[in-house]
LODOLO-478753 format. One record per residue: residue number from 1; residue in three letters; x, y, z of N, C-alpha, C, O in turn. Coordinates in steps of 0.05 Angstrom, whole numbers. Layout:
N
@k: NUM	r: ALA	n.xx: X	n.yy: Y	n.zz: Z	ca.xx: X	ca.yy: Y	ca.zz: Z	c.xx: X	c.yy: Y	c.zz: Z	o.xx: X	o.yy: Y	o.zz: Z
...
***
This chain:
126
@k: 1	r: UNK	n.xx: 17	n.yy: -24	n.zz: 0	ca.xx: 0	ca.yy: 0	ca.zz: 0	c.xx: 18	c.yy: 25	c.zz: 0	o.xx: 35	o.yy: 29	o.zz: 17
@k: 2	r: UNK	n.xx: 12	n.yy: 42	n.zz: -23	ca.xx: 25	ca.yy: 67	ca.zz: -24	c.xx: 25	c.yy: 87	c.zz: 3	o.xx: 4	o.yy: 95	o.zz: 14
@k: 3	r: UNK	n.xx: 45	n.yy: 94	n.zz: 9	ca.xx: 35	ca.yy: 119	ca.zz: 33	c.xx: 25	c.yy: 150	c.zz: 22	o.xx: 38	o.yy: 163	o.zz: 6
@k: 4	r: UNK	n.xx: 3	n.yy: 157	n.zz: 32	ca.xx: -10	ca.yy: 184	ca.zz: 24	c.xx: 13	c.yy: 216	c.zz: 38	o.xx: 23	o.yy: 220	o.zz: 61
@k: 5	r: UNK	n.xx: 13	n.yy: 227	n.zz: 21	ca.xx: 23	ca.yy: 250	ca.zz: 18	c.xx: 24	c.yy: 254	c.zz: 48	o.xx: 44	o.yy: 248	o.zz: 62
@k: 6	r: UNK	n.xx: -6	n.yy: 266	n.zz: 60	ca.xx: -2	ca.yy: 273	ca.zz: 85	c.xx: 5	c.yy: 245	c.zz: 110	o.xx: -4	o.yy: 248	o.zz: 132
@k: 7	r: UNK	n.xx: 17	n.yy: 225	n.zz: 105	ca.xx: 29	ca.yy: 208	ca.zz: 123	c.xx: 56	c.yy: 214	c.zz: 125	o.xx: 66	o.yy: 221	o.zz: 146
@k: 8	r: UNK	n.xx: 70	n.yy: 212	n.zz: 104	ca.xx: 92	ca.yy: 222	ca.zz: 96	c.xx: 108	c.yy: 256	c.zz: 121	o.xx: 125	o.yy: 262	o.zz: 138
@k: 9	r: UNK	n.xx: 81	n.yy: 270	n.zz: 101	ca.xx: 90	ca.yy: 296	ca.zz: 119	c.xx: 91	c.yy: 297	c.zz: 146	o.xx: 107	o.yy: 311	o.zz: 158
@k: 10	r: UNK	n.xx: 65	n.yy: 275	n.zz: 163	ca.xx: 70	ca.yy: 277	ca.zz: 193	c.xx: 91	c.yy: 261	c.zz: 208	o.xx: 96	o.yy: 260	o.zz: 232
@k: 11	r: UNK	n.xx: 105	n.yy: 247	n.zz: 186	ca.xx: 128	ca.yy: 230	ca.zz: 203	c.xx: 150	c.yy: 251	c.zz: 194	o.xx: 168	o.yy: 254	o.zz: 211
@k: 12	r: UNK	n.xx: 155	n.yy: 271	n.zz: 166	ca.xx: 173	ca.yy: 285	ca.zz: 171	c.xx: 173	c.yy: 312	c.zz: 188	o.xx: 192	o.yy: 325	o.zz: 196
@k: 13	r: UNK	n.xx: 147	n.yy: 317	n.zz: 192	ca.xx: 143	ca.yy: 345	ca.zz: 199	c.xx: 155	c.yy: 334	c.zz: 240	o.xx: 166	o.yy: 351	o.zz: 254
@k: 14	r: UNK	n.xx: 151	n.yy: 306	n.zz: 249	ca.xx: 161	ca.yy: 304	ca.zz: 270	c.xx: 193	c.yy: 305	c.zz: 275	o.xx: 201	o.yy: 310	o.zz: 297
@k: 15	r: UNK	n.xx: 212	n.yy: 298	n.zz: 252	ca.xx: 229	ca.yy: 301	ca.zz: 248	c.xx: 232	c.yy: 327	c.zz: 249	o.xx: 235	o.yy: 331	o.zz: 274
@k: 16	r: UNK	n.xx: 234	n.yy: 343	n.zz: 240	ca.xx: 236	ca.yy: 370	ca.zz: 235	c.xx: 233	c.yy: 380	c.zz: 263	o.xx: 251	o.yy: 392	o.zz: 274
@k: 17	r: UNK	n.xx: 212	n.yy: 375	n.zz: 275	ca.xx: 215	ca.yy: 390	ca.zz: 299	c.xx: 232	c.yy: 385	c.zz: 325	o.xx: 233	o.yy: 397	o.zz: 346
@k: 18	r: UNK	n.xx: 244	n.yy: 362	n.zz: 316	ca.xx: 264	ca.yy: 341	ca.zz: 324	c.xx: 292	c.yy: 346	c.zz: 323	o.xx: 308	o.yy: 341	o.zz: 341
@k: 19	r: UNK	n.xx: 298	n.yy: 357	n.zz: 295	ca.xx: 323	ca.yy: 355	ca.zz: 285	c.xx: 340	c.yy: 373	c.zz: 307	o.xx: 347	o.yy: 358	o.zz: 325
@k: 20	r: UNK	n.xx: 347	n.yy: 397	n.zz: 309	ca.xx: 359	ca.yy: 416	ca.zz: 318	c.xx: 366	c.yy: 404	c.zz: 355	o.xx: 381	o.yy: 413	o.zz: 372
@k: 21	r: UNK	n.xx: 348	n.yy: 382	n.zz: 358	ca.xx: 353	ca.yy: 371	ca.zz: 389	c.xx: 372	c.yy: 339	c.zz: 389	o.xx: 375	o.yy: 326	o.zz: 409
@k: 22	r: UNK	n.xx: 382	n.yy: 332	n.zz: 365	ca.xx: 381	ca.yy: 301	ca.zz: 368	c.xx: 413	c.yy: 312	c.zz: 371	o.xx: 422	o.yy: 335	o.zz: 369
@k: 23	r: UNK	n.xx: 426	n.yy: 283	n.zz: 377	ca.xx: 454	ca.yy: 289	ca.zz: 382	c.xx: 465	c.yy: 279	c.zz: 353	o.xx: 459	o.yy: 262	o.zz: 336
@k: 24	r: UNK	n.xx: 489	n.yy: 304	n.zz: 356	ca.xx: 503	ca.yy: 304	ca.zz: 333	c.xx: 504	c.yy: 322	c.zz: 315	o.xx: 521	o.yy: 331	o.zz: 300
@k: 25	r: UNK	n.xx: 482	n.yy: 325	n.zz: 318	ca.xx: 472	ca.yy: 348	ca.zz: 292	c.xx: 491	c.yy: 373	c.zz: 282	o.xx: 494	o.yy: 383	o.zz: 260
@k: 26	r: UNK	n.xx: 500	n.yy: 378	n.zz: 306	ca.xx: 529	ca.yy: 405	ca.zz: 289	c.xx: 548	c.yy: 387	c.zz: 281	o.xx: 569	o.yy: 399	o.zz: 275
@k: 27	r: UNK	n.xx: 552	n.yy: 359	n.zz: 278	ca.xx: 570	ca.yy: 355	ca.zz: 252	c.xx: 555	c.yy: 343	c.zz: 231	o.xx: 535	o.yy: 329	o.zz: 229
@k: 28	r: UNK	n.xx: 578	n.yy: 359	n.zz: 211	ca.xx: 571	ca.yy: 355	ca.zz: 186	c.xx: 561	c.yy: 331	c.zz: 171	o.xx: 545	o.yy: 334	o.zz: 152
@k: 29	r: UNK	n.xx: 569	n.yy: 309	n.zz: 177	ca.xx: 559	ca.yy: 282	ca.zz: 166	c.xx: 536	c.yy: 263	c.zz: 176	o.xx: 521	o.yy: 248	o.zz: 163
@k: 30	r: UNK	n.xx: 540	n.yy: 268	n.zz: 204	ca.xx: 512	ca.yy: 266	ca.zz: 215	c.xx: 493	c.yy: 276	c.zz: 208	o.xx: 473	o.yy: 264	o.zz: 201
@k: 31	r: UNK	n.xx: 496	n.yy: 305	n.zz: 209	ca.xx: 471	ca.yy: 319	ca.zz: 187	c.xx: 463	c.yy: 320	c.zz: 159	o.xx: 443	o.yy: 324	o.zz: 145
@k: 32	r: UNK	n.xx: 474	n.yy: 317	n.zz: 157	ca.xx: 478	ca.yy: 308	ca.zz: 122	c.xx: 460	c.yy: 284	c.zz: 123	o.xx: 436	o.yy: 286	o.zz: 118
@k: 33	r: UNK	n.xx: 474	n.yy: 256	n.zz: 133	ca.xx: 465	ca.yy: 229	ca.zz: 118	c.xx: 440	c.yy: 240	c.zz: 138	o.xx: 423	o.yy: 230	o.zz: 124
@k: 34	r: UNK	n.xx: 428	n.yy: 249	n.zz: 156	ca.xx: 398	ca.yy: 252	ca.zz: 166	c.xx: 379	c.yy: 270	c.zz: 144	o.xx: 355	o.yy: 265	o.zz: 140
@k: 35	r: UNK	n.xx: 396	n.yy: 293	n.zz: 131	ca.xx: 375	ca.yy: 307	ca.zz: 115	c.xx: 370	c.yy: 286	c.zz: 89	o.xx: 348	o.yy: 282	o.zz: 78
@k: 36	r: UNK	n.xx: 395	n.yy: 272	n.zz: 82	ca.xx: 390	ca.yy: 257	ca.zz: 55	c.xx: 373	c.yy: 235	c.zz: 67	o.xx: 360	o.yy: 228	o.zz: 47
@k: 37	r: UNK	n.xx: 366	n.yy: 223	n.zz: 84	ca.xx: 349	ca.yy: 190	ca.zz: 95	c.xx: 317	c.yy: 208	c.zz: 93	o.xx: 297	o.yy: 198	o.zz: 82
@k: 38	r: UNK	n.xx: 317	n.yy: 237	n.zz: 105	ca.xx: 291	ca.yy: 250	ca.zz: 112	c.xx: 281	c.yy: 256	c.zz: 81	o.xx: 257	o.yy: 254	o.zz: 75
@k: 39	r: UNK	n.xx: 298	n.yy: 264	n.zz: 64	ca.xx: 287	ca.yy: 276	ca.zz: 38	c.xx: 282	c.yy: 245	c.zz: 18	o.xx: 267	o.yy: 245	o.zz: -2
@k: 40	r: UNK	n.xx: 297	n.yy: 220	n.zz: 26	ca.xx: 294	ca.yy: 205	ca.zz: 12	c.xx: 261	c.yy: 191	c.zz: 22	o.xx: 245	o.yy: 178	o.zz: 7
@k: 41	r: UNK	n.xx: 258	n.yy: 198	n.zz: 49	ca.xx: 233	ca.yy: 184	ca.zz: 62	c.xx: 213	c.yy: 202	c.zz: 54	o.xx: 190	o.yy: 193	o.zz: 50
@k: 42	r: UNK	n.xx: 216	n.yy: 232	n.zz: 50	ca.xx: 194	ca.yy: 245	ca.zz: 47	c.xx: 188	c.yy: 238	c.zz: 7	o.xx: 166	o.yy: 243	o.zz: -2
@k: 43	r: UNK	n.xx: 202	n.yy: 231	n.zz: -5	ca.xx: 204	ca.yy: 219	ca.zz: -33	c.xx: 183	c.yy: 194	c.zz: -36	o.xx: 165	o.yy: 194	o.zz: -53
@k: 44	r: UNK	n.xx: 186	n.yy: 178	n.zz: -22	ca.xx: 184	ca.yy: 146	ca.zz: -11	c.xx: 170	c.yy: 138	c.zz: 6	o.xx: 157	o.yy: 117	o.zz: 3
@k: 45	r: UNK	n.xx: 169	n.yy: 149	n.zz: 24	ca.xx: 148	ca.yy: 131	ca.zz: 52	c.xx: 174	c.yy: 103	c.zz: 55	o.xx: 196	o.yy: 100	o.zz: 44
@k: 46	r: UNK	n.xx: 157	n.yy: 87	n.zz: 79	ca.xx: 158	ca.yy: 71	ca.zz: 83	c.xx: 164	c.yy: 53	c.zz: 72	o.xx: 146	o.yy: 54	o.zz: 55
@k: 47	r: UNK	n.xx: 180	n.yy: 28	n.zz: 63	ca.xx: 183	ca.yy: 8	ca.zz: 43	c.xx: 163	c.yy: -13	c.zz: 43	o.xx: 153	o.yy: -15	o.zz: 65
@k: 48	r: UNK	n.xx: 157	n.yy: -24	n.zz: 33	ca.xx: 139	ca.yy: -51	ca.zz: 35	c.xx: 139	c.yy: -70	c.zz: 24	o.xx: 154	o.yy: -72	o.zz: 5
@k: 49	r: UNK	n.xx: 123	n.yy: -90	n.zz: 31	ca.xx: 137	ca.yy: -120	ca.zz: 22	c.xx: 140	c.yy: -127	c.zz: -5	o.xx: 153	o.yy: -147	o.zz: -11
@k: 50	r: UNK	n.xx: 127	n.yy: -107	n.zz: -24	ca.xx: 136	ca.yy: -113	ca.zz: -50	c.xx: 161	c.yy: -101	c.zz: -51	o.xx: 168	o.yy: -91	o.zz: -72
@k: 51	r: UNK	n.xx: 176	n.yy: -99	n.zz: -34	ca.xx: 211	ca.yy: -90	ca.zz: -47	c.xx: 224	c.yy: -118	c.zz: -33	o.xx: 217	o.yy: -132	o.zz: -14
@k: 52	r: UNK	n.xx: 241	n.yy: -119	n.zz: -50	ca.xx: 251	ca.yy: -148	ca.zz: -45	c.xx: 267	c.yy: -144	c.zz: -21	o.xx: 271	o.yy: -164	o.zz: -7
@k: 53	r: UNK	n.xx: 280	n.yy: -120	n.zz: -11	ca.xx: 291	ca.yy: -124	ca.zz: 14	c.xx: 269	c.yy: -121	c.zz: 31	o.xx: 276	o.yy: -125	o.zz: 54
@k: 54	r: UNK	n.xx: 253	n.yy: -117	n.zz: 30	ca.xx: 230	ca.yy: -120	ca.zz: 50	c.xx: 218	c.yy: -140	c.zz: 58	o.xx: 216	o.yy: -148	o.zz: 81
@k: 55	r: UNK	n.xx: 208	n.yy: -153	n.zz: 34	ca.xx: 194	ca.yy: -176	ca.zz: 25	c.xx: 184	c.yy: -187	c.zz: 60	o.xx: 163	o.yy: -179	o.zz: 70
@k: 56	r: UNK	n.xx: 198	n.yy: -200	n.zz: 70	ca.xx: 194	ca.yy: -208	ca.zz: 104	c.xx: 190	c.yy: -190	c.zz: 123	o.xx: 192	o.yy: -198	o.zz: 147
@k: 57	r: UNK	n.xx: 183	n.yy: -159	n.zz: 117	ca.xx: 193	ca.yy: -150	ca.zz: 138	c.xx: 156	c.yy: -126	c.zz: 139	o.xx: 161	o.yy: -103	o.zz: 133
@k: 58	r: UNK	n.xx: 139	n.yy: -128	n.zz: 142	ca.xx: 108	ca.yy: -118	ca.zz: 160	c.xx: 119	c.yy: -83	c.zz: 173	o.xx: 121	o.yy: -82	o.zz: 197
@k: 59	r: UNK	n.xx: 124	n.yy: -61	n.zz: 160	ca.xx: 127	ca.yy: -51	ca.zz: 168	c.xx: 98	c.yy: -20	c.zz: 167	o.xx: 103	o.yy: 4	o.zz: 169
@k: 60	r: UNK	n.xx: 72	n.yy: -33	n.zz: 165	ca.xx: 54	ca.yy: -17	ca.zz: 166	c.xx: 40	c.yy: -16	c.zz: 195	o.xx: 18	o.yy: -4	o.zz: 196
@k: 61	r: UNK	n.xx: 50	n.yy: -28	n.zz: 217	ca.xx: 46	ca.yy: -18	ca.zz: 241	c.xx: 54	c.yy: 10	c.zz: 246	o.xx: 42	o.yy: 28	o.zz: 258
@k: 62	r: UNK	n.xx: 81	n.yy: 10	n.zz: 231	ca.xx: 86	ca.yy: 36	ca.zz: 247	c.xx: 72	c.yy: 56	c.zz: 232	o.xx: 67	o.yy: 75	o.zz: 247
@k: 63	r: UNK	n.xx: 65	n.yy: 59	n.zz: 213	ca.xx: 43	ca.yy: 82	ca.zz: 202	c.xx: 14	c.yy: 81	c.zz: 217	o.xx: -6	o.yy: 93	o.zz: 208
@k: 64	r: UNK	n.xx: 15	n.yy: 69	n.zz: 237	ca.xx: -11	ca.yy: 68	ca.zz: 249	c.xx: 3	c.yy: 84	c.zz: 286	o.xx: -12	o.yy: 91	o.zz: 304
@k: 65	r: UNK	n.xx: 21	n.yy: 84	n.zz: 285	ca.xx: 30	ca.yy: 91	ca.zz: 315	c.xx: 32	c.yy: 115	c.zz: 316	o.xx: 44	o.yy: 126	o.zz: 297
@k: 66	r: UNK	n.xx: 22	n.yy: 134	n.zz: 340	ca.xx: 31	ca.yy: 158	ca.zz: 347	c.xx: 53	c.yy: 159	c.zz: 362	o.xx: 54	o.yy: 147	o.zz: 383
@k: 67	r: UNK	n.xx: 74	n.yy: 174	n.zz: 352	ca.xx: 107	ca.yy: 173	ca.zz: 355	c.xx: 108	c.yy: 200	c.zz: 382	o.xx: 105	o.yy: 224	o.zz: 378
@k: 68	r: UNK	n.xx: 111	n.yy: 190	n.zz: 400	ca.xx: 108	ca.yy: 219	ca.zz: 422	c.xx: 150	c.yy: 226	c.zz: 424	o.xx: 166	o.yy: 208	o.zz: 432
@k: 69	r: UNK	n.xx: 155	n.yy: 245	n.zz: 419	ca.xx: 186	ca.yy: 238	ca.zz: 427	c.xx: 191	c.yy: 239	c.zz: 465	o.xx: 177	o.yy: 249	o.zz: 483
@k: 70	r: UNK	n.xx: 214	n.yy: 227	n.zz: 467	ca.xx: 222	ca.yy: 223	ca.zz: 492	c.xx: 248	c.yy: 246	c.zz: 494	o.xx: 266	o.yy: 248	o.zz: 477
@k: 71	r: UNK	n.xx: 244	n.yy: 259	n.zz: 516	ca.xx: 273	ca.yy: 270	ca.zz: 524	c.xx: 292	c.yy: 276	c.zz: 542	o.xx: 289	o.yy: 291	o.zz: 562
@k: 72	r: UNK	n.xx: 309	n.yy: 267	n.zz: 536	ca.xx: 329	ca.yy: 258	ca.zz: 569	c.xx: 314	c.yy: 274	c.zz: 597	o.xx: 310	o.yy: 261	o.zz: 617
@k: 73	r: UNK	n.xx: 308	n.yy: 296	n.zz: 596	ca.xx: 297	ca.yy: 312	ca.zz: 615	c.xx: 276	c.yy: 309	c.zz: 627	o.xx: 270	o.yy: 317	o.zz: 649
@k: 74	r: UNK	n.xx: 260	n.yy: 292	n.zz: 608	ca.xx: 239	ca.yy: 286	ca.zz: 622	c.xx: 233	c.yy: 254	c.zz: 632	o.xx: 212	o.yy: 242	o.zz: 639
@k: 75	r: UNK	n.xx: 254	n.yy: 248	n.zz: 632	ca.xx: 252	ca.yy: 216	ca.zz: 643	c.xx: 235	c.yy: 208	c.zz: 671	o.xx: 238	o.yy: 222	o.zz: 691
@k: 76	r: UNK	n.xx: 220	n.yy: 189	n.zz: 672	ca.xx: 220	ca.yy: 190	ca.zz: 701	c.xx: 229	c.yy: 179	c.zz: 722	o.xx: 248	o.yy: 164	o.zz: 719
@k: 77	r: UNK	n.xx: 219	n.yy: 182	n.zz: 744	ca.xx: 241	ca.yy: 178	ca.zz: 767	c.xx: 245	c.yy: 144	c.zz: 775	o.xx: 230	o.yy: 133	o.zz: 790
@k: 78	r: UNK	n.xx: 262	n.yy: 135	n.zz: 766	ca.xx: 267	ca.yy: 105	ca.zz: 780	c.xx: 296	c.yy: 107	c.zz: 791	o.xx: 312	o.yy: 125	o.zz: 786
@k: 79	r: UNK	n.xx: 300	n.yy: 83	n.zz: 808	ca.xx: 313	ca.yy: 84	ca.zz: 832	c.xx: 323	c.yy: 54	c.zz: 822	o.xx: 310	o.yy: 41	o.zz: 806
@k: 80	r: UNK	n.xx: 349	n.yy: 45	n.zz: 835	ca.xx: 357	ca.yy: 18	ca.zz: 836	c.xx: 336	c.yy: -3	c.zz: 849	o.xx: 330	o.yy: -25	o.zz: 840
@k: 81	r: UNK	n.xx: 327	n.yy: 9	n.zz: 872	ca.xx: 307	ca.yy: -13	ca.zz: 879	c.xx: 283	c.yy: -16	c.zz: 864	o.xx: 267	o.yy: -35	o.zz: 866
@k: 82	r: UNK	n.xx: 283	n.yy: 2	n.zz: 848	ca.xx: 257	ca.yy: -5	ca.zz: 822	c.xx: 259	c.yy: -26	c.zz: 811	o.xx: 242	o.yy: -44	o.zz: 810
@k: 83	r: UNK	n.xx: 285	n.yy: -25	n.zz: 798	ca.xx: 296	ca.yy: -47	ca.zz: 775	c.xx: 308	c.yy: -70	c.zz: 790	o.xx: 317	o.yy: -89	o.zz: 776
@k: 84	r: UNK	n.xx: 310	n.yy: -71	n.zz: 822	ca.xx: 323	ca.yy: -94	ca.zz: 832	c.xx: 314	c.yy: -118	c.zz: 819	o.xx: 329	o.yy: -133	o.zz: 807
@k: 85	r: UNK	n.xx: 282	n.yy: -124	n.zz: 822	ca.xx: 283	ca.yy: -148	ca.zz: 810	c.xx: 283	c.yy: -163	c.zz: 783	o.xx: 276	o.yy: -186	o.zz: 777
@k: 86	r: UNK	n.xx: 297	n.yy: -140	n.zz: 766	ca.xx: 305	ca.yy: -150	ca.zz: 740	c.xx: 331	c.yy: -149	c.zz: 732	o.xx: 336	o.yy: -150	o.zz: 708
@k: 87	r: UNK	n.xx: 354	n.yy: -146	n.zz: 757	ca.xx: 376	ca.yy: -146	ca.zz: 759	c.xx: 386	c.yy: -177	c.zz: 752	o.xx: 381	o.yy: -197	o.zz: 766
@k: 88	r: UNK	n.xx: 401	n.yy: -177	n.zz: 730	ca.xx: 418	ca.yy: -208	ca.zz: 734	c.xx: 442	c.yy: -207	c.zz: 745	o.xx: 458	o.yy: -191	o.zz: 735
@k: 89	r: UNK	n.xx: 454	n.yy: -226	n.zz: 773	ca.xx: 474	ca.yy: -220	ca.zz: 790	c.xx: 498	c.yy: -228	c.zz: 775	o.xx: 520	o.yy: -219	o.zz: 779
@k: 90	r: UNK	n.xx: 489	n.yy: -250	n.zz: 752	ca.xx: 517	ca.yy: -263	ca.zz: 746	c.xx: 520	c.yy: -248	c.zz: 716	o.xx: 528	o.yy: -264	o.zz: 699
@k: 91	r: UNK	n.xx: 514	n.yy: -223	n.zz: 708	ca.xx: 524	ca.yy: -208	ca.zz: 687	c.xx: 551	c.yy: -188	c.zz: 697	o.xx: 556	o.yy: -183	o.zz: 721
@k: 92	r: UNK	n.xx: 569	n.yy: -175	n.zz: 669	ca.xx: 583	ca.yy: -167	ca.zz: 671	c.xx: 580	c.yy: -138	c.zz: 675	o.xx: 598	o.yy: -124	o.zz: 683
@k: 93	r: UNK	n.xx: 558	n.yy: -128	n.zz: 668	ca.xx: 539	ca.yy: -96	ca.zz: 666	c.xx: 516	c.yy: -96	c.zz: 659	o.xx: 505	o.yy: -113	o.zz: 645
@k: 94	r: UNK	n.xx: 509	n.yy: -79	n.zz: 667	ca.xx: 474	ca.yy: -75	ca.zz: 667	c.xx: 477	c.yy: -51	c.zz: 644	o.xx: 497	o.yy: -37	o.zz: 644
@k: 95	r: UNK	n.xx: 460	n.yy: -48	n.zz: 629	ca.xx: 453	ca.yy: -19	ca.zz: 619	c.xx: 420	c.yy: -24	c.zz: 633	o.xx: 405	o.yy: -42	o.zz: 639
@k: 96	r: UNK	n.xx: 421	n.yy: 11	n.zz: 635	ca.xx: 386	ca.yy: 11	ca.zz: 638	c.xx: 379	c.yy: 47	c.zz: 615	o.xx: 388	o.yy: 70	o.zz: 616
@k: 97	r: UNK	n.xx: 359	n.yy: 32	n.zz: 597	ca.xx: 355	ca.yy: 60	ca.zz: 592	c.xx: 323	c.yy: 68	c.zz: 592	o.xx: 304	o.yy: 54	o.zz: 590
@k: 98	r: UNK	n.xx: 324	n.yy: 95	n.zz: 595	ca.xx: 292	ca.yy: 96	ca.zz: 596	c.xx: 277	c.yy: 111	c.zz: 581	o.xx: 280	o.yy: 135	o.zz: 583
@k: 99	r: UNK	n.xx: 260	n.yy: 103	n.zz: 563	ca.xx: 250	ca.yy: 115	ca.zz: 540	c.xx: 271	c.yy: 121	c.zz: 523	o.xx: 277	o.yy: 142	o.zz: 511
@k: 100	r: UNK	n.xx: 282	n.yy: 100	n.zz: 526	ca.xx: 307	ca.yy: 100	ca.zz: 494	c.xx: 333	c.yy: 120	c.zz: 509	o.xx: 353	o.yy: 123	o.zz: 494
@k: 101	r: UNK	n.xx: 335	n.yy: 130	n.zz: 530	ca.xx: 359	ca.yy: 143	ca.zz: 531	c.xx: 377	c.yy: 125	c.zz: 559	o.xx: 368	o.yy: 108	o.zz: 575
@k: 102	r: UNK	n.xx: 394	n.yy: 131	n.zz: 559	ca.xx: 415	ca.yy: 109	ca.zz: 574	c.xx: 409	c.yy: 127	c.zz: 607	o.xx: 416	o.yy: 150	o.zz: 612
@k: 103	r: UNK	n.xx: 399	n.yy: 113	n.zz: 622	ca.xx: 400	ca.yy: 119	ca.zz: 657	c.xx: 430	c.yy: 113	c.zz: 664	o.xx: 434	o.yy: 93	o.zz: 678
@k: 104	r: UNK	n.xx: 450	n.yy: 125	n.zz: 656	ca.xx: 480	ca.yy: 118	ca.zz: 673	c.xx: 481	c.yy: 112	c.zz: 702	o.xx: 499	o.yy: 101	o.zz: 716
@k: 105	r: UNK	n.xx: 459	n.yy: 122	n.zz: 708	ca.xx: 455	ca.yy: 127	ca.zz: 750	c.xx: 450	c.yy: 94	c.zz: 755	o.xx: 457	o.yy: 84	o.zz: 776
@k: 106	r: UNK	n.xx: 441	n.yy: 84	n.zz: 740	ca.xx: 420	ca.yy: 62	ca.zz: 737	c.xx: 443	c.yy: 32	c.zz: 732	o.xx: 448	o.yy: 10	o.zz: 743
@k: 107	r: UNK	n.xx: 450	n.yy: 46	n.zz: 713	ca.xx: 472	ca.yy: 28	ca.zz: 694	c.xx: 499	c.yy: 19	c.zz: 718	o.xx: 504	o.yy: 26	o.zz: 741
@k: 108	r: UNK	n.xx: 516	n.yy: -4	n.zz: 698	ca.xx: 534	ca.yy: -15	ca.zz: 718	c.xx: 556	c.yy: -22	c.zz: 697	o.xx: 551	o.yy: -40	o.zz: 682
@k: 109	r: UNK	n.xx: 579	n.yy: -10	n.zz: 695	ca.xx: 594	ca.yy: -16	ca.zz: 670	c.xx: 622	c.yy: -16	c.zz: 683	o.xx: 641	o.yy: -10	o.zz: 670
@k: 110	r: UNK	n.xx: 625	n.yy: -20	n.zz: 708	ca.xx: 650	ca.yy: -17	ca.zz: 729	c.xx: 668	c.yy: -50	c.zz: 710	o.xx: 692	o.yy: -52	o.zz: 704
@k: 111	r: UNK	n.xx: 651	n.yy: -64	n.zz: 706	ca.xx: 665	ca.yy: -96	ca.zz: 698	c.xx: 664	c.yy: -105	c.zz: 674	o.xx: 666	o.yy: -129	o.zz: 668
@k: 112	r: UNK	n.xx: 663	n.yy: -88	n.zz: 661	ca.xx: 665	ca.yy: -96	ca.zz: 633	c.xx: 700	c.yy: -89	c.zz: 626	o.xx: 716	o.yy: -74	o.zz: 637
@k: 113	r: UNK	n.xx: 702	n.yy: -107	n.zz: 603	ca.xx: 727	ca.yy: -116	ca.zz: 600	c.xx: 738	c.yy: -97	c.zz: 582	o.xx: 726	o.yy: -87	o.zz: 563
@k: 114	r: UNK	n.xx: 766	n.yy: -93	n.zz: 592	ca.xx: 780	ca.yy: -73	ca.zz: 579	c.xx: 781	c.yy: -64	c.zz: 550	o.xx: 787	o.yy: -81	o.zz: 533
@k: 115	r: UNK	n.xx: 775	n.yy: -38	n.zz: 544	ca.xx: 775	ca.yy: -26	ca.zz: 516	c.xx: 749	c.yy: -31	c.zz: 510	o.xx: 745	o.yy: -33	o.zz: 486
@k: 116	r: UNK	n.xx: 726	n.yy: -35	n.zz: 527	ca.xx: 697	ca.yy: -41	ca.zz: 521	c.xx: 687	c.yy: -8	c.zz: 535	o.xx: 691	o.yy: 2	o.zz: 557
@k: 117	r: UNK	n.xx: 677	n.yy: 0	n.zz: 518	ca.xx: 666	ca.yy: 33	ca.zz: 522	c.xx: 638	c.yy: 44	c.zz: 533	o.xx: 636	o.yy: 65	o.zz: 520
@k: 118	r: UNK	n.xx: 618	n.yy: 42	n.zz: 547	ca.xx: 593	ca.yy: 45	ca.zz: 542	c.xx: 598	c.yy: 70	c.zz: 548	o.xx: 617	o.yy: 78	o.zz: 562
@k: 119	r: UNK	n.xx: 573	n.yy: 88	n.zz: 535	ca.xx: 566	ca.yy: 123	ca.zz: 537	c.xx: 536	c.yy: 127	c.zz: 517	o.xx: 525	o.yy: 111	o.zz: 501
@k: 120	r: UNK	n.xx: 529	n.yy: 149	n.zz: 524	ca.xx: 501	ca.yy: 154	ca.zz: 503	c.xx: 521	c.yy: 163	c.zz: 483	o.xx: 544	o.yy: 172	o.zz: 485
@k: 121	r: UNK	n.xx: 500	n.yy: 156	n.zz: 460	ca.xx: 509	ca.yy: 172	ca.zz: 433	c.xx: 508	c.yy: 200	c.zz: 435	o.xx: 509	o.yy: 214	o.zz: 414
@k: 122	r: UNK	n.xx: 506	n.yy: 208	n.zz: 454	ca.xx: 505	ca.yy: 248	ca.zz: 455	c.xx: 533	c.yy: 254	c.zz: 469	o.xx: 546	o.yy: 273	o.zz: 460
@k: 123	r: UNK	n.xx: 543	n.yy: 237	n.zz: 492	ca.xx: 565	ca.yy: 236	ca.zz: 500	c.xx: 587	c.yy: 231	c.zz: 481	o.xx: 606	o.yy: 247	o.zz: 481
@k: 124	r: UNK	n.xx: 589	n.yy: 205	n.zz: 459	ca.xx: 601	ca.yy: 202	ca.zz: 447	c.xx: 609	c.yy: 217	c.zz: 430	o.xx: 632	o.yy: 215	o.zz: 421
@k: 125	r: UNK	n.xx: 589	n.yy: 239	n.zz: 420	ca.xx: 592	ca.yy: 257	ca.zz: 393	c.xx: 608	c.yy: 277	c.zz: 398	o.xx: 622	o.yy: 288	o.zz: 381
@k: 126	r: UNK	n.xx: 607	n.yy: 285	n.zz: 435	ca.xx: 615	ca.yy: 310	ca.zz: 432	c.xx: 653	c.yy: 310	c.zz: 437	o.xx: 665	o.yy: 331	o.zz: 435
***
């Protein structure tokens, strides 16, 4: 099923109001390959199972979902004893993130093995 003009525009128009906050964005290549993926999607829509790299892959749920963005700032409040009982004792680190952004407070990366890095991608960029 083709995507209609105005589906198109409400997944880029959320972008757009997006862009200027995501990490990375003052470098150049990051922004770049994001305006070329946005102008190629606002071209295109969605792919669908008649493209052969699709063929297996159902991706008209997400044209049905309201996309709310998440932002580090507004996370809410959890505590280690929140997540205690989904702690595994015999791992080497925990990540915990919430609504897609990494809780470091949360997180446990003291034992991970040398030259192994964890950080958010906003940390990393800068």
């Amino acid at each position: 099923m083709k995507m209609e003009k105005q589906e198109i525009n409400y997944f880029t128009s959320l972008y757009q109001q997006l862009e200027k906050e995501l990490p990375g964005e003052q470098l150049a290549d990051i922004s770049g390959t994001r305006k070329n993926a946005i102008a190629w999607f606002g071209e295109n829509g969605f792919p669908s199972q008649r493209e052969e790299e699709w063929r297996f892959t159902d991706v008209s749920p997400l044209r049905k979902t309201e996309f709310i963005p998440s932002r580090s700032s507004e996370q809410p409040q959890v505590t280690v004893q929140d997540i205690e009982p989904f702690i595994n004792r015999e791992s080497i680190g925990r990540l915990v993130f919430l609504n897609g952004h990494l809780a470091s407070a949360l997180s446990s990366v003291q034992s991970l093995p040398p030259g192994l890095t964890c950080t958010s991608l906003q940390q990393a960029m800068e």
